[in-house]
Each structure stands twice: as structure tokens, then as C-alpha cells.
GUVO-93446 format. One record per residue (C-alpha): x, y, z. Coordinates in nm, 3 decimals. Each point is the difference from the previous one (the first is absolute). Layout:
REM residues N
<x:X, y:Y, z:Z>;
...
***
This chain:
REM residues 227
<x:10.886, y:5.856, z:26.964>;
<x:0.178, y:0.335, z:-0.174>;
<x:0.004, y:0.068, z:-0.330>;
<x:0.397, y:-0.044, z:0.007>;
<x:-0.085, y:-0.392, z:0.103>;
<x:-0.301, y:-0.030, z:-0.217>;
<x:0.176, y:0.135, z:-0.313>;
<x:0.274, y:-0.221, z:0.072>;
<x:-0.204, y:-0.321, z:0.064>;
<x:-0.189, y:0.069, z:-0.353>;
<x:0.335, y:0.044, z:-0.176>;
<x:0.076, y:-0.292, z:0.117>;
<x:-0.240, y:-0.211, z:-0.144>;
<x:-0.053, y:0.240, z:-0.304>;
<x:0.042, y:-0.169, z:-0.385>;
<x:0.140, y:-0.383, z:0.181>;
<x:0.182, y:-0.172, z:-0.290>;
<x:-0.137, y:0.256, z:-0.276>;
<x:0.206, y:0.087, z:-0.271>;
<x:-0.080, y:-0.003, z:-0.385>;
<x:0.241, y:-0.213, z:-0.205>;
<x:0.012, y:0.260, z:-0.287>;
<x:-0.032, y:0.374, z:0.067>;
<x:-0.331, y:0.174, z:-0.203>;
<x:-0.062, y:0.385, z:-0.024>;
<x:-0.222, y:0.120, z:0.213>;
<x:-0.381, y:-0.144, z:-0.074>;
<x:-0.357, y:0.217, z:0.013>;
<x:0.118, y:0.252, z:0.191>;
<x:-0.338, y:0.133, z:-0.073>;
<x:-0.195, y:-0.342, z:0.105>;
<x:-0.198, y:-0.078, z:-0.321>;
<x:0.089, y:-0.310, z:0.166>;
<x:0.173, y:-0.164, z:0.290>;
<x:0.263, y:-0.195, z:-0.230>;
<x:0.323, y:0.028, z:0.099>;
<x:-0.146, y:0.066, z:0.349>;
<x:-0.001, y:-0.218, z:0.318>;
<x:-0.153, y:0.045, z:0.321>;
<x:0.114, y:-0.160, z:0.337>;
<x:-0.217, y:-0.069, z:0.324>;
<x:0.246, y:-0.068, z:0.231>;
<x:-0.226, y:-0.355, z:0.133>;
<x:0.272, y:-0.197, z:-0.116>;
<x:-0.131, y:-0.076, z:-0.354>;
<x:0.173, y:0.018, z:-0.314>;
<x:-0.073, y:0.368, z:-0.156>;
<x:-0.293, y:0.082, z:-0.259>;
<x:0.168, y:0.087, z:-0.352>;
<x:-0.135, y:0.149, z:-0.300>;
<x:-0.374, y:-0.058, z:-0.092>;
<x:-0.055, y:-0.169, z:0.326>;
<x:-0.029, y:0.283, z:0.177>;
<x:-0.340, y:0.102, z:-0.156>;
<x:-0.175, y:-0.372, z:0.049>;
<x:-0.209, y:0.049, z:0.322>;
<x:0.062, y:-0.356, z:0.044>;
<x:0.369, y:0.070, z:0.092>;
<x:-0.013, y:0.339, z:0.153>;
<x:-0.267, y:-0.105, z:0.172>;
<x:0.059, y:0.328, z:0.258>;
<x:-0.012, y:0.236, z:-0.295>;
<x:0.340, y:0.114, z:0.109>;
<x:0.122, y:0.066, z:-0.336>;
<x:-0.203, y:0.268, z:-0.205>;
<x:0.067, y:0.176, z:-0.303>;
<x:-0.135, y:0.319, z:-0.189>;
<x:0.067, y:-0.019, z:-0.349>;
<x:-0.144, y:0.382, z:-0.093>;
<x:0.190, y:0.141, z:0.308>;
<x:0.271, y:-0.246, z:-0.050>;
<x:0.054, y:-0.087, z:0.314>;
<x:0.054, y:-0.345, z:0.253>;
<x:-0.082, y:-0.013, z:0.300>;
<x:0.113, y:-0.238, z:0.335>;
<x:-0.266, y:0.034, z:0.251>;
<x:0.027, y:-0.212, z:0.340>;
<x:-0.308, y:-0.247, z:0.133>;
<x:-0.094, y:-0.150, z:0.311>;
<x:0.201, y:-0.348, z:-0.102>;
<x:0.284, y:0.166, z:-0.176>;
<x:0.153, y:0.330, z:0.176>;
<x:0.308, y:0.010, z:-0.167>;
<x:-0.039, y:0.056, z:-0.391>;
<x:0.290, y:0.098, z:-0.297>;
<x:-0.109, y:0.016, z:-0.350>;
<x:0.387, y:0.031, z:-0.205>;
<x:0.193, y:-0.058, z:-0.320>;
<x:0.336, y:-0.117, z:-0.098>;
<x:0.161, y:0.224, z:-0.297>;
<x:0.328, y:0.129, z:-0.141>;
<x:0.049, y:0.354, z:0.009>;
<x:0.087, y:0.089, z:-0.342>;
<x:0.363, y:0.098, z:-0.147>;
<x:0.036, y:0.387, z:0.055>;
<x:0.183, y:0.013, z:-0.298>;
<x:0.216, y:0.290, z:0.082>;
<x:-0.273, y:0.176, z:0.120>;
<x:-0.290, y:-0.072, z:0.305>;
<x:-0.278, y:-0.219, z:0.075>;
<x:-0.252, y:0.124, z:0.232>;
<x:-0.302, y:-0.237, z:0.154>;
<x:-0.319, y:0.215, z:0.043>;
<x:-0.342, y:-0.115, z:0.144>;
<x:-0.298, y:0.139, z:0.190>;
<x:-0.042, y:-0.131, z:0.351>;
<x:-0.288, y:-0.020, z:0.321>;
<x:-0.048, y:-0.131, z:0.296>;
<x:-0.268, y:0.013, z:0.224>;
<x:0.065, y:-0.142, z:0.412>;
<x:-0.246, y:-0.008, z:0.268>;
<x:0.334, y:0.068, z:0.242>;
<x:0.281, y:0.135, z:-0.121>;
<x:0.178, y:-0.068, z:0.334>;
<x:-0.031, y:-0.355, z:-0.029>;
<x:-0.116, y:-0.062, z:-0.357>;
<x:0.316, y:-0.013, z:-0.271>;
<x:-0.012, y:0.064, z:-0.373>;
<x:0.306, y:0.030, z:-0.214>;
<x:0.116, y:-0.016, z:-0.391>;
<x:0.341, y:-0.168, z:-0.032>;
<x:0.237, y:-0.066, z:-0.252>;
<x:0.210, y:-0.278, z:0.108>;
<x:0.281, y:-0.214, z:-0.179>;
<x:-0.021, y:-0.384, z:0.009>;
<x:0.123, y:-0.049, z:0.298>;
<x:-0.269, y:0.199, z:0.167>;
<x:0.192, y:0.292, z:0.112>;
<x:-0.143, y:0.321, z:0.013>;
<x:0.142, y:0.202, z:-0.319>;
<x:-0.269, y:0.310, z:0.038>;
<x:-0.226, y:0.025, z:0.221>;
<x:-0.236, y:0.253, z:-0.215>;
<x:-0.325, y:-0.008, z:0.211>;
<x:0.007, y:-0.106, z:0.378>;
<x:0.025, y:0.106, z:0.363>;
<x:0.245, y:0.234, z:0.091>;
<x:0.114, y:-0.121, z:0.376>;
<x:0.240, y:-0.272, z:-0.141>;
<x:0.391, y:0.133, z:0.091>;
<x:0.085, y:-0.275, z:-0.275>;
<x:-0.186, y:0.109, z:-0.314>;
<x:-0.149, y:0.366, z:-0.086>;
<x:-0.279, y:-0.006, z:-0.207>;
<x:-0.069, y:0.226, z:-0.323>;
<x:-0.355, y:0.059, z:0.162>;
<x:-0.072, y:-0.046, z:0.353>;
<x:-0.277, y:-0.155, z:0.061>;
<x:-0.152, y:0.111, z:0.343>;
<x:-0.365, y:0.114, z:-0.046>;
<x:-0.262, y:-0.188, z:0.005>;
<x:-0.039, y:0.034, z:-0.409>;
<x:0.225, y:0.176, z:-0.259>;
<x:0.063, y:0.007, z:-0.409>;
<x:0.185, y:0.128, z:-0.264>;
<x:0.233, y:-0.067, z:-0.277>;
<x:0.326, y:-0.128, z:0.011>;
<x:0.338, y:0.058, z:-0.233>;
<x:0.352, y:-0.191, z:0.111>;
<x:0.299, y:0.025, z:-0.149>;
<x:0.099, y:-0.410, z:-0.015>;
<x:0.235, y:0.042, z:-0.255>;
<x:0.286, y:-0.168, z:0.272>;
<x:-0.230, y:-0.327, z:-0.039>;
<x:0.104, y:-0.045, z:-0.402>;
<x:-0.029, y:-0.324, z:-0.099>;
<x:-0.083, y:-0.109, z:0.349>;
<x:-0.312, y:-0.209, z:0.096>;
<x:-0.139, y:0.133, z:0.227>;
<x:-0.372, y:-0.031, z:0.218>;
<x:-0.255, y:0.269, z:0.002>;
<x:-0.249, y:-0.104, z:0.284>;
<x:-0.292, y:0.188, z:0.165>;
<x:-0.090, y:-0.161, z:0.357>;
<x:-0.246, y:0.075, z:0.236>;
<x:-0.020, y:-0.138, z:0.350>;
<x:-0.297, y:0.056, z:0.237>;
<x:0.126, y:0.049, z:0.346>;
<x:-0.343, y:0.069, z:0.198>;
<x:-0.112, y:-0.315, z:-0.148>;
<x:-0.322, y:0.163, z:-0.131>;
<x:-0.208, y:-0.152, z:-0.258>;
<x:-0.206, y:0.258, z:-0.146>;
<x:0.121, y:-0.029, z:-0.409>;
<x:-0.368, y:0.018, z:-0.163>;
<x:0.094, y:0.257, z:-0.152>;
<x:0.340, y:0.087, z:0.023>;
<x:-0.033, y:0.238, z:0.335>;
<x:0.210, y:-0.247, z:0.150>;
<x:0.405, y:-0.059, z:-0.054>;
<x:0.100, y:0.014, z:-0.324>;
<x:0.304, y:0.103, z:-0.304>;
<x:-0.048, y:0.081, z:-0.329>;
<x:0.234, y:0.082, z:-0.261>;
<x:-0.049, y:0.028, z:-0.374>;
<x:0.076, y:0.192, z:-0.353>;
<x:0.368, y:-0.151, z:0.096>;
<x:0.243, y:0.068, z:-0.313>;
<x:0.386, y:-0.010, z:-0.071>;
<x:0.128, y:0.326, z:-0.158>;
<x:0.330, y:-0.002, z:-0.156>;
<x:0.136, y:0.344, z:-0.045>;
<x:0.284, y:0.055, z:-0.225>;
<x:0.300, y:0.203, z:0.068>;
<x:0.010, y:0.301, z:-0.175>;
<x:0.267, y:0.007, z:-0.327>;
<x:0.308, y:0.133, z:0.054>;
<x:-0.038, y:0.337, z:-0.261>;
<x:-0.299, y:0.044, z:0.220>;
<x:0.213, y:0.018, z:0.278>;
<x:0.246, y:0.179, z:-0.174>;
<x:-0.285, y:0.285, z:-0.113>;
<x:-0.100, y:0.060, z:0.342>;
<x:0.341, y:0.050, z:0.161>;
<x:0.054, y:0.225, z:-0.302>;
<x:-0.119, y:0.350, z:0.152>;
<x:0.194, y:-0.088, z:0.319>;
<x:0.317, y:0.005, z:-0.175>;
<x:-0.066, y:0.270, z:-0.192>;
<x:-0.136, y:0.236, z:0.317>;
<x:0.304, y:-0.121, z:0.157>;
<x:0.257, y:0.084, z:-0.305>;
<x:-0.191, y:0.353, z:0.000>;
<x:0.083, y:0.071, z:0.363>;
<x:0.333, y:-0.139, z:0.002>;
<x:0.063, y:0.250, z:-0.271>;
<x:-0.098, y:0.331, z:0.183>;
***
């Protein structure tokens, strides 16, 4: 199987009848706890939401891990679940005449890159890809932000998402373990992490400001015009 079909088969099951009733901002973007959180294993099962995803009685894989002082979650793959997607459901805030810009820290860490796949989406409720802001590169459909194609990467992420206002919308991070290895203790297997996720609104600047700065434009110009 490609990563073209395997990308498509996931999106295909990906969030099956999820959608929250009333939009909330975006929760613990910095994982001082999993609420507002859920985690899917695609086995079939209803997702993990909230708390649950710290009892070791329901993630009973460990596929779900957080770092509160990094502030960071994690999706990691196991021998009985491969394909793993820790995501929220938000509404991007009004821009207000201005922006709104979603910034985060990501990782990943594959044992193939050629047949692994790790990606950070934003999606709308209907599942279709809005951004794809972290993923592989070799899709003619969808370009990501940051490709994806070693072995292991990080960074930091800003996007623009102000053309989401008032929009809910799905940020998820999935990971799906291609070679079907099973070496996660610790993470050296597949994994995602993203974390220190916020929602900056910038303002537009005030008109006189824009006025001021054009000012010495006109006035060079009025200057030359006049020799």
C-alpha cells in the first residue's frame, strides 16, 4: 500500500460521527491536562475524551502521553493499535478586523519515513483538509507547511488562519506506523507531538497609523514632483 492509499483509507475513517454540539476555544494547548482532548485508535471503538486519556485502564497501550512542563501530547503507535490521532474541535476566533494566527511546537519521530506517515491537520467538520501544516510532501492534492520526510524533525509553527473566523474547525496530530514495528518503550518508535498551541489575534493597525507611515511617501513624492 502507498501513502496516497493509506492516507486516504485513514481519512476515511478519521473523527466517524464526531462533532461537538457547541463550539469551545481552543483547550490546554499546553497539556496541563488532556481536557478538551480526545484520542482515537482506529479498532473500531468509540474515542478516549478528556481525563480518560491519562487512566492506564483505558489507554491501556499508553498511546496518549502528555508533558505538562514541556507542554506537549503525544500519539505514539503499539503493536495492537498502528494507527493513532490525538485532536480537538475549536472555533477559530473572530479576527476582528485584524488576524488570528495558530502557533504550536511540533515532533515526530518514524522508524521509516518511506512507509511511516505523520501529519498535523486542521480540518473543518466535514473532515476536509483545510491546512495541512505538518505532513508528507508527495501528495499532488494537499502541500504541507512542513514536509515531513526524514526519519525525525521539529520546530515551531505560526499560520495565518484568520480565513477560518468563526469557523469550527479540527486540529488533529496522527501518526500511522507503516513497517508495523512495535518498539514504543520509549518513544524511538512512531510518534507526533505537538504542544504550547495558542490563538493570537493581531489587530489591524489604526488608520492615523497608517496615515503616519504613508506620510514621508507623499511628501518625498510632492518634493520630487516639484523639481
Amino acid at each position: 500500500m502507498n501513502l496516497n492509499q493509506l492516507l486516504a483509507g485513514s481519512l476515511g475513517l478519521l473523527f466517524t460521527g464526531l462533532s461537538s454540539a457547541a463550539p469551545l476555544p481552543l483547550k490546554n494547548g499546553d497539556f496541563g491536562s488532556f481536557e478538551g482532548w480526545s484520542g482515537e485508535r482506529f479498532d473500531g471503538t468509540s474515542p478516549i475524551t478528556g481525563n480518560e486519556l491519562d487512566d492506564v485502564a483505558v489507554d491501556t497501550d499508553n498511546n496518549f502521553r502528555r508533558d505538562a512542563a514541556a507542554g506537549t501530547g503525544t500519539a505514539v503507535n503499539s503493536s495492537s493499535y498502528s494507527t493513532v490521532d490525538l485532536f480537538q474541535n475549536f472555533t477559530v476566533p473572530d479576527a476582528e478586523g485584524g488576524s488570528v494566527w495558530l502557533s504550536f511546537d511540533y515532533g515526530w519521530s518514524m522508524t521509516d519515513s518511506s512507509s511511516d506517515l505523520v501529519s498535523i491537520i486542521l480540518f473543518d467538520t466535514t473532515f476536509f483538509p483545510l491546512v495541512d501544516l505538518v505532513g508528507p510532501s508527495n501528495f499532488p492534492w494537499i502541500t504541507p507547511v512542513v514536509a515531513a520526510e526524514s526519519n525525525s524533525g521539529s520546530g515551531s509553527l505560526s499560520y495565518d488562519v484568520t480565513a477560518y473566523e468563526n469557523q469550527e474547525v479540527i486540529l488533529s496530530a496522527f501518526v500511522d506506523n507503516g513497517d508495523f514495528d512495535t518498539n514504543i518503550e520509549p518513544i524511538t518508535g512512531d510518534s507526533v507531538t505537538i504542544g504550547n498551541i495558542t490563538l493570537n489575534q493581531v489587530p489591524a493597525p489604526p488608520t492615523a497609523f497608517l496615515l503616519l507611515a504613508g506620510f514621508p511617501l507623499i511628501l518625498h513624492w510632492r518634493v520630487r514632483n516639484k523639481g
